[in-house]
KOLPA-482116 format. One line per 3 residues: for each residue x, y, z of C-alpha. Coordinates in nm, 2 decimals, always signed. Example, Ala and Ser with C-alpha at 12.3 -4.5 7.8 and 13.67 -1.06 7.14 Angstrom:
+1.23 -0.45 +0.78  +1.37 -0.11 +0.71
***
This chain:
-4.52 +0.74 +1.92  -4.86 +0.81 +2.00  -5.10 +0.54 +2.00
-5.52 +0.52 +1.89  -5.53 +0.38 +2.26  -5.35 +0.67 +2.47
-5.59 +0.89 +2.32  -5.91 +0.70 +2.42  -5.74 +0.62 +2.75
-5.79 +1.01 +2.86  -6.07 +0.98 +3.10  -6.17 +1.40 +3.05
-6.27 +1.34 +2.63  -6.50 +1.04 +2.77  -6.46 +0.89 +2.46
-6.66 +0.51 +2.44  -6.47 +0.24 +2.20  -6.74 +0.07 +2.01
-6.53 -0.15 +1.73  -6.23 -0.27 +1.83  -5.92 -0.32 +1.57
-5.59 -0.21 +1.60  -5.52 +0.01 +1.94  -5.18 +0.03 +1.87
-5.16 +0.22 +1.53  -4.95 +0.57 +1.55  -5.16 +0.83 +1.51
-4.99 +1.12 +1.38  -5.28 +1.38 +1.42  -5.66 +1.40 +1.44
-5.87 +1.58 +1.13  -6.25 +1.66 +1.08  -6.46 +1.59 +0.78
-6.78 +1.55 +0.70  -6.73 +1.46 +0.29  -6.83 +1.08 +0.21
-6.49 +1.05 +0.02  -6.23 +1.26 +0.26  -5.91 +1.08 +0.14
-5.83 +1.34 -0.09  -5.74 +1.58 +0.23  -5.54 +1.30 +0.43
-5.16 +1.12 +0.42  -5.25 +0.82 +0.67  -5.22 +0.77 +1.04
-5.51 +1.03 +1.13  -5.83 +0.99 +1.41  -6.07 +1.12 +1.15
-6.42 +1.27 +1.32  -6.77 +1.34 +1.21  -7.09 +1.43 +1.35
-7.23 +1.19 +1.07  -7.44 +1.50 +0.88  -7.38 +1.34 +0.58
-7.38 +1.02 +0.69  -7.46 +0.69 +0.44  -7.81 +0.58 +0.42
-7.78 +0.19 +0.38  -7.50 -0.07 +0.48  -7.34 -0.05 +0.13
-7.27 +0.30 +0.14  -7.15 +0.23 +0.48  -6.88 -0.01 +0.35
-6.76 +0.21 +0.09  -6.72 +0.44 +0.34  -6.51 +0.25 +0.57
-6.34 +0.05 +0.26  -6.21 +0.39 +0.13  -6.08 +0.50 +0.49
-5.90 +0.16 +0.60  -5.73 +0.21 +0.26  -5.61 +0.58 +0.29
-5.49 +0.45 +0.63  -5.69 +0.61 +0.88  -5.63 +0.43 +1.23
-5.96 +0.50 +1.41  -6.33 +0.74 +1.33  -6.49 +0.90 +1.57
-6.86 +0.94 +1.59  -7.00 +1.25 +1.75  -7.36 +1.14 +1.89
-7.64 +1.29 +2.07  -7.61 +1.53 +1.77  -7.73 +1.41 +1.47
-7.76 +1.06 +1.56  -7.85 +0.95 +1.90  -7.60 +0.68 +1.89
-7.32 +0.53 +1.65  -7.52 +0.40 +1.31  -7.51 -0.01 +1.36
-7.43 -0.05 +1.00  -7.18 +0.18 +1.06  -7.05 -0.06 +1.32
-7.08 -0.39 +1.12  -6.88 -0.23 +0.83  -6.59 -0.13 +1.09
-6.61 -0.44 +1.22  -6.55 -0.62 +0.89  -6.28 -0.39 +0.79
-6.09 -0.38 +1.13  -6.08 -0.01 +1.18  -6.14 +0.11 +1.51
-6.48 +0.32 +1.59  -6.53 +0.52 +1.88  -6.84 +0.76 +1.99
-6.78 +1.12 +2.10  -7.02 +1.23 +2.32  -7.15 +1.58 +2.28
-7.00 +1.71 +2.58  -6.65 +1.69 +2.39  -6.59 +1.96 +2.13
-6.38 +1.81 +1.83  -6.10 +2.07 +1.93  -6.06 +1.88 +2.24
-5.96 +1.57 +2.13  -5.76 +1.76 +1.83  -5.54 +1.93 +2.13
-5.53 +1.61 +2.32  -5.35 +1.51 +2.00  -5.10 +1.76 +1.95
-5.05 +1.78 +2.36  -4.96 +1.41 +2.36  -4.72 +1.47 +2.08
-4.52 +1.77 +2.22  -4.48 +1.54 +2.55  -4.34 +1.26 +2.36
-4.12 +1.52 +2.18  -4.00 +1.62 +2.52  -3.95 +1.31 +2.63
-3.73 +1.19 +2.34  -3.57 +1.49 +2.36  -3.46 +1.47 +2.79
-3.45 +1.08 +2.67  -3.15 +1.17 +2.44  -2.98 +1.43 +2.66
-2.97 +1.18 +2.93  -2.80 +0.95 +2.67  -2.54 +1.18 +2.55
-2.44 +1.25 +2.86  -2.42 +0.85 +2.97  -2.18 +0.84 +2.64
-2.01 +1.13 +2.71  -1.92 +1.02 +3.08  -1.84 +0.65 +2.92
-1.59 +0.85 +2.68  -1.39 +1.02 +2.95  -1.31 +0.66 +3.11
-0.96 +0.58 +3.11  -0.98 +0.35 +2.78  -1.23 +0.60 +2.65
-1.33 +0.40 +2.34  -1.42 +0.07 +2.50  -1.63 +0.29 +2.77
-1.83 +0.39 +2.45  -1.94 +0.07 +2.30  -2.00 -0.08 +2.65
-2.23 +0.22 +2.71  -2.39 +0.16 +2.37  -2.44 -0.21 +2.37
-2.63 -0.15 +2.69  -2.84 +0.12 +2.54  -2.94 -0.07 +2.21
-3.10 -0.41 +2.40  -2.94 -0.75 +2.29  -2.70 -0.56 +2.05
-2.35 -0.63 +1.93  -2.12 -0.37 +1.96  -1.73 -0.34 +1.81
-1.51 -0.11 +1.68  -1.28 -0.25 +1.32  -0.97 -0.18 +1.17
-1.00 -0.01 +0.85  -0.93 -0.33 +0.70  -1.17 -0.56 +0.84
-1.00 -0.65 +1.17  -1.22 -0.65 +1.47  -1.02 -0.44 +1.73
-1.27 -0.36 +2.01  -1.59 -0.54 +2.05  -1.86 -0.61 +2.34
-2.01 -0.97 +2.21  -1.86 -1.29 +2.36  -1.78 -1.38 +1.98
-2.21 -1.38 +1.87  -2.13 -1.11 +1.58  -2.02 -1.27 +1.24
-1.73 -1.06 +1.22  -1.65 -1.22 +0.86  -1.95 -1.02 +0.73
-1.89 -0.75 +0.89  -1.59 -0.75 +0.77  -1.64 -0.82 +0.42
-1.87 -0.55 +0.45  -1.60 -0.29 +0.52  -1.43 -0.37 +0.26
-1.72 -0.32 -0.01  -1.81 +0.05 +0.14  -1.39 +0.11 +0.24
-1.35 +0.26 -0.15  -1.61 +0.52 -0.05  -1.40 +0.64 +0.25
-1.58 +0.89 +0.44  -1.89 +0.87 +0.29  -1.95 +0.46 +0.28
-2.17 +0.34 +0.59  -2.42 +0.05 +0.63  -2.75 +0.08 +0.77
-2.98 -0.21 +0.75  -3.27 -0.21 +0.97  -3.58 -0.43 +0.95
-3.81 -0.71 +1.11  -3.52 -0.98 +1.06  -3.29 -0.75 +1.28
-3.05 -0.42 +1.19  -2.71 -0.39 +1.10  -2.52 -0.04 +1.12
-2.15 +0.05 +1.03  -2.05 +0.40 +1.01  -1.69 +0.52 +0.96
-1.50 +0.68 +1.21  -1.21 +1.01 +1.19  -1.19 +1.37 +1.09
-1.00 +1.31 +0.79  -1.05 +1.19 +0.46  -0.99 +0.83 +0.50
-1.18 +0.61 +0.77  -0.95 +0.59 +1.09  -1.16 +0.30 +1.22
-1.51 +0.16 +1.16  -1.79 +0.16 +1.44  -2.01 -0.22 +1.36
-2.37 -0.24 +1.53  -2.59 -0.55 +1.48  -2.92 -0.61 +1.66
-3.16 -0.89 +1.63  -3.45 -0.63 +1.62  -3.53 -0.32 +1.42
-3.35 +0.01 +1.55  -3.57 +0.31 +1.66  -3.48 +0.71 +1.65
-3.35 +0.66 +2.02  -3.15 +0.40 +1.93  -3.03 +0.59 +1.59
-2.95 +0.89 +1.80  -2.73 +0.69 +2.06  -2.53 +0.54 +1.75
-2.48 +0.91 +1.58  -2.34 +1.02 +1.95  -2.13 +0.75 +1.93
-2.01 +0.79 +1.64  -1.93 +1.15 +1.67  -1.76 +1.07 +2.01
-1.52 +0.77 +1.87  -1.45 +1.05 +1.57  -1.29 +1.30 +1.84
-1.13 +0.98 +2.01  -0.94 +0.84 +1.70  -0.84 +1.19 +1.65
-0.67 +1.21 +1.93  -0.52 +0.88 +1.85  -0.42 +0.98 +1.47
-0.24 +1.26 +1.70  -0.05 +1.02 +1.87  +0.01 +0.76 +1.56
+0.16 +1.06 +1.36  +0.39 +1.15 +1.63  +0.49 +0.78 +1.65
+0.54 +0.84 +1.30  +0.77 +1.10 +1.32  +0.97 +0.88 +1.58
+0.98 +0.61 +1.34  +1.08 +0.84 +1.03  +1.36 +0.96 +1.27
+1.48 +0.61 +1.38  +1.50 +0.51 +0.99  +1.71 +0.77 +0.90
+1.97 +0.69 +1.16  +1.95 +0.29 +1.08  +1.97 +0.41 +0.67
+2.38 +0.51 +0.83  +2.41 +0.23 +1.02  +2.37 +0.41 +1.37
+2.19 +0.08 +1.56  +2.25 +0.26 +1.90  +2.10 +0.58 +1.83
+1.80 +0.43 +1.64  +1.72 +0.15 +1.95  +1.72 +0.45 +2.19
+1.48 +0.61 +1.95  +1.21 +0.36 +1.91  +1.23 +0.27 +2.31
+1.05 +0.60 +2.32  +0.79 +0.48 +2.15  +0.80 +0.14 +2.30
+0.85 -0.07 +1.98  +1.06 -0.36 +1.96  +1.45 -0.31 +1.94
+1.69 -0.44 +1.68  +1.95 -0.71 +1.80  +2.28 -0.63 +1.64
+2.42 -0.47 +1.37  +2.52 -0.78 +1.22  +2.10 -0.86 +1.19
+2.00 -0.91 +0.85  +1.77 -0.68 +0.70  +1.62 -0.52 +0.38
+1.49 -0.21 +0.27  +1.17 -0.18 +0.05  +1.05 +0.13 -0.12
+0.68 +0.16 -0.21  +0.59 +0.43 -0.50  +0.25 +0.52 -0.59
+0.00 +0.83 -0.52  +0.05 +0.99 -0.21  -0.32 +0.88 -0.09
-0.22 +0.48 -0.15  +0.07 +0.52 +0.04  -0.15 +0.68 +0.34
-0.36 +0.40 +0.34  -0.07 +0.19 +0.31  +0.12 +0.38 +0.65
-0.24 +0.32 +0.84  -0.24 -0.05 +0.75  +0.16 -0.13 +0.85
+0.03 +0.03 +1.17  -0.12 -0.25 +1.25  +0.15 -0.48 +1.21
+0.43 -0.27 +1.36  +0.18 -0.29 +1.69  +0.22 -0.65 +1.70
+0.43 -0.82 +1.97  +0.76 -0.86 +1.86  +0.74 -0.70 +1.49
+1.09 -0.53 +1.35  +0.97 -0.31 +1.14  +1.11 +0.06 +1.11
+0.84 +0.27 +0.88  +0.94 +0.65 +0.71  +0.69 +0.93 +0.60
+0.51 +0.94 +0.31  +0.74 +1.17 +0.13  +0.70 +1.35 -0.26
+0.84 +1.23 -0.49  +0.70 +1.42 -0.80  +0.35 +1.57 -0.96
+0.11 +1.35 -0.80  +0.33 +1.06 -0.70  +0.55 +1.00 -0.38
+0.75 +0.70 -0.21  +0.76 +0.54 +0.13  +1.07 +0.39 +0.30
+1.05 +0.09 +0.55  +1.29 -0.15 +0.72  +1.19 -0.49 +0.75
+1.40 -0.80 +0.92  +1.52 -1.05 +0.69  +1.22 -1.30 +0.69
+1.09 -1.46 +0.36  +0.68 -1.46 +0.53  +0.72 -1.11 +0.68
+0.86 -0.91 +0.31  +0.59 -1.12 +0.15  +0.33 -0.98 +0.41
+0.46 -0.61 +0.38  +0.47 -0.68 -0.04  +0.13 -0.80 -0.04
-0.02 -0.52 +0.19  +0.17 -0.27 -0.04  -0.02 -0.42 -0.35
-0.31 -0.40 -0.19  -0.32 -0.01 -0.21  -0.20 -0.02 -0.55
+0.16 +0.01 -0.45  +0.45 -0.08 -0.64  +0.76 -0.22 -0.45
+1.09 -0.24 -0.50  +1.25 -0.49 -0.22  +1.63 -0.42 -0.15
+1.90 -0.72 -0.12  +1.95 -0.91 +0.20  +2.22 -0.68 +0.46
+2.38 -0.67 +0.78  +2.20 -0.37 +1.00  +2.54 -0.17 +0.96
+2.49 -0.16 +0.62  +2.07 -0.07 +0.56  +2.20 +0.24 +0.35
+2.31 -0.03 +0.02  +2.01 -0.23 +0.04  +1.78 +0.16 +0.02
+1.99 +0.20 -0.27  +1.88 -0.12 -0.46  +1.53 -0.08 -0.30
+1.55 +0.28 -0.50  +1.72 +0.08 -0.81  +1.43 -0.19 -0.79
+1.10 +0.06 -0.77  +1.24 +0.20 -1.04  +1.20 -0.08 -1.28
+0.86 -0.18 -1.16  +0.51 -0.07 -1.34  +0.26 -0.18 -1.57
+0.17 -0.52 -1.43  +0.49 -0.58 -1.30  +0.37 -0.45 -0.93
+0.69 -0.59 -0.74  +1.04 -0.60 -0.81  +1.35 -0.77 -0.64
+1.68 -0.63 -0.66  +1.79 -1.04 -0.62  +1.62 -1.07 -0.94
+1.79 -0.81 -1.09  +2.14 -0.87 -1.03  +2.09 -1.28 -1.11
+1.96 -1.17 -1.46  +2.32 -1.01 -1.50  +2.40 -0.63 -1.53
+2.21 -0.57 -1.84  +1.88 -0.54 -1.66  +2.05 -0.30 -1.45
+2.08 -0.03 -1.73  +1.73 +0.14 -1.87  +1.63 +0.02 -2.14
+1.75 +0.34 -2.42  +2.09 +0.30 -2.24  +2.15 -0.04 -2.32
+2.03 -0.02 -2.64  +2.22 +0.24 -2.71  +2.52 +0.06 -2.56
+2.49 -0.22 -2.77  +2.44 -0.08 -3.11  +2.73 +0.13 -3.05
+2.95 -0.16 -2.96  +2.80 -0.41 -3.20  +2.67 -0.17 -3.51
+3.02 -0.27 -3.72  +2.91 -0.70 -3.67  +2.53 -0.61 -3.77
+2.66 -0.46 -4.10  +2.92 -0.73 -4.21  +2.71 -0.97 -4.06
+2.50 -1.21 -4.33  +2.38 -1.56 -4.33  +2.68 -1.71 -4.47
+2.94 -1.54 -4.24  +2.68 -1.57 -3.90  +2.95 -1.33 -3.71
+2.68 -1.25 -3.42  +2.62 -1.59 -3.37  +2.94 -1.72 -3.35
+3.06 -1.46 -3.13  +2.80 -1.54 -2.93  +2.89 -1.90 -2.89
+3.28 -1.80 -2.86  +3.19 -1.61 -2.56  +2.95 -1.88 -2.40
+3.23 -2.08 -2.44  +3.49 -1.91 -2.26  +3.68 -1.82 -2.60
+3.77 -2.24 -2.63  +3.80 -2.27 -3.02  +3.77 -2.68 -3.03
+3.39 -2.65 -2.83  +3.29 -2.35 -3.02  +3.38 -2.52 -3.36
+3.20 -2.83 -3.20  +2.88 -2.68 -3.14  +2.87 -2.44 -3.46
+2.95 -2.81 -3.67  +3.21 -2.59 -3.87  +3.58 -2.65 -3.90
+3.82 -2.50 -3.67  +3.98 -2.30 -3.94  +3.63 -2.15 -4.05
+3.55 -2.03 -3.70  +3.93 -1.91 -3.69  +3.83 -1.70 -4.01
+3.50 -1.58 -3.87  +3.72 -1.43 -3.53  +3.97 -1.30 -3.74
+3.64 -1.07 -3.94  +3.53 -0.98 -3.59  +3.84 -0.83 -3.45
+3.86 -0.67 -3.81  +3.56 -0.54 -3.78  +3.54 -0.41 -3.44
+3.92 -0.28 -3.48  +4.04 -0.48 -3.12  +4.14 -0.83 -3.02
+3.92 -1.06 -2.88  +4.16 -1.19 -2.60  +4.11 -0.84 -2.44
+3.93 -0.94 -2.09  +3.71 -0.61 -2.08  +3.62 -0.65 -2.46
+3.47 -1.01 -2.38  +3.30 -0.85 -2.13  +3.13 -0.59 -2.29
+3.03 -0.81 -2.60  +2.87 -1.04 -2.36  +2.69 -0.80 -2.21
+2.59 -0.64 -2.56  +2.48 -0.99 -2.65  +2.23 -1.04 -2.40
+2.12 -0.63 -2.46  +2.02 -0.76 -2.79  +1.84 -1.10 -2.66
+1.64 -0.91 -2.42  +1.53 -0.65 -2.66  +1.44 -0.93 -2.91
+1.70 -0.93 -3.15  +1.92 -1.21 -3.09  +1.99 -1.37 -3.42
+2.11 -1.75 -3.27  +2.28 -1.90 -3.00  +2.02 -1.84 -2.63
***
């Protein structure tokens, strides 16, 4: 930035400050004019000169003058004199100095053109500058980002650059995982920042730079989704150098997390490998596996465990895998993780194995939902025997959607075997098995709602009678109709059974017609 006083500070233009003002203005060129209203021909932040030809003839004029050029934003006039005006017009001067704009006198020995190059000459050096200024600063980065914990040597580098500035590097979901500051960043809000702009992926950043300070977050990766997020907050206003060290920052950590998402996906793949072999039961082969990628070993195969199954678009799941990362990275965390794998047109599922603890499936549930996810959570195993639980995982996903998000297979099977079947099955099922009662059935004979009771009942007459309040040889009428109409005896085992499970068909589709 080139200031009014670096130009008058060059001893060859011999230029004499006569009203003082604001030295410090940018000036981003120098223009000549002679009209009494120039301001159609200028944007701001000019040294405007005249030789005064047409200068005002009274201290009116004068301010108008001035008034109009202080307004366009013209930092400083220059006076030629010796010219046409042996020195600098006083009211000239008494206008300037009621307005505040800087007046200086240019002594015929200096040729406009002159101080119009010193201009331009003072501009290209400050280009240089910024320029050998930036390259030295790339190259400070660059050397930080071969370090040996490449990532940290970055932020380091860039805190000192950016002067009392915070520096860290966050999870993509709000978890400060590198950072510079003795704890004098508000990670909260930084945080809670991430997660407004983390639905814009790639293209969400924050930068917020003014008098009361600057904060700056840019996303960091190759990919489509944010690998990481680089966090910047100063107590002053940033300026291009600063901006420039932030973009080469940012552009380094990019290639870094690559070569991290590198190594994450061929932990992965390691994972993926080791479930499989703990799916059969193989606790040996699947330890030896995920030593390799130094992750915490199962115990035994007697261990309990369960097996959840996540379904949803193959993009929530991704974001899903990235956010487990961070919890299978934690000390002591058994937690086995597959690949995202198809499992249709725009949909696909994810396998994991998680140890038998109530907090940690409620964790891996609610980080599932999250994403949009919908779980189904397999029943409690032994190691040996992950396989059944995947099956009942599979069984449990199945029956989730809508706003029912999560399902337990524990659920299902204390709700009785009905809720095992779909839906058209069962119903099918039951009007097959129950169609004859329906059509003999009528108020006066109740035959649904007296089997219903003789079931509940364990096929005891004298309590079925009881809670009916009919007489025993009534309900002994109303069997003998049922096993007519059904065509069997009711002291079959498996017929009992299946009209108990029919029954309950019909009360969960709505169409129970007594006894609940």
């Amino acid at each position: 930035m080139i200031t009014v006083e670096q130009i008058l500070g060059i001893p060859r233009l011999m230029l004499e400050l006569r009203v003082g003002g604001n030295l410090q203005a940018p000036v981003r060129w120098a223009a000549v004019s002679e009209l009494l209203d120039p301001t159609a021909y200028l944007t701001g932040g000019e040294i405007l000169l005249t030789t005064g030809i047409n200068a005002p003839r009274d201290r009116a004029a004068w301010d108008t003058y001035v008034g109009r050029l202080a307004g366009r934003g013209v930092v400083a006039l220059g006076f030629a004199v010796e010219l046409f005006h042996p020195d600098v017009p006083e009211d000239l001067l008494a206008a300037a100095e009621q307005a505040r704009l800087p007046v200086f006198a240019v002594p015929e020995a200096t040729p406009f053109l002159d101080i119009i190059k010193a201009v331009a000459n003072e501009q290209v050096a400050q280009e240089r500058s910024a320029a050998e200024s930036m390259l030295a600063t790339q190259r400070a980065l660059t050397k930080a980002a071969t370090e040996p914990d490449g990532r940290a040597g970055v932020i380091r580098r860039l805190a000192s650059l950016i002067a009392d500035s915070q520096v860290a590097i966050f999870g993509p979901d709000g978890e400060p995982v590198l950072r510079t500051d003795d704890g004098g960043m508000d990670a909260a809000a930084v945080a809670g920042l991430i997660r407004r702009i983390r639905p814009a992926r790639m293209r969400g950043s924050v930068s917020d730079s003014g008098p009361a300070g600057s904060t700056v977050i840019h996303p960091l990766g190759l990919r489509s989704i944010p690998h990481s997020y680089l966090a910047v907050v100063s107590p002053h206003p940033l300026d291009g150098a600063a901006r420039g060290a932030i973009t080469t920052s940012v552009a380094l950590l990019s290639l870094h997390t690559e070569r991290l998402t590198e190594q994450a996906l061929i932990h992965r793949k390691i994972r993926a490998g080791a479930l499989a072999l703990a799916l059969n039961g193989d606790l040996r082969s699947c330890n030896a596996l995920i030593s390799i990628a130094g992750e915490t070993r199962w115990r035994s195969a007697a261990q309990r465990v369960r097996v959840l199954r996540a379904g949803g678009t193959p993009e929530q799941l991704e974001e899903a895998s990235r956010l487990l990362e961070g919890l299978i990275r934690q000390p002591r965390r058994r937690l086995l993780m597959g690949a995202v794998e198809p499992a249709g047109e725009g949909t696909a599922f994810l396998q994991l194995l998680v140890e038998d603890s109530p907090a940690r499936i409620e964790q891996v549930v609610g980080l599932l939902q999250t994403c949009g996810a919908q779980t189904g959570v397999g029943g409690r195993k032994p190691f040996a025997e992950a396989g059944a639980s995947d099956v009942e995982a599979r069984e449990a996903l199945a029956r989730a959607g809508g706003s029912v998000h999560t399902v337990h297979w524990d659920t299902l099977v204390s709700a009785g075997i009905a809720r095992l079947l779909p839906e058209d099955t069962a119903r099918a099922y039951a009007a097959e098995l129950l169609g004859p009662l329906q059509a003999a059935d009528s108020p006066a004979a109740r035959l649904l709602q007296t089997l219903q009771a003789f079931l509940a009942h364990n096929g005891n007459r004298r309590r079925t009678a009881e809670e009916l309040d009919i007489h025993r040889n009534t309900l002994i009428q109303r069997l003998g109709l049922i096993e007519q109409c059904l065509g069997r005896s009711l002291e079959e085992p498996q017929l009992r059974a299946d009209l108990w499970i029919a029954l309950r068909i019909l009360q969960g589709l709505g169409h129970s017609g007594g006894h609940s």
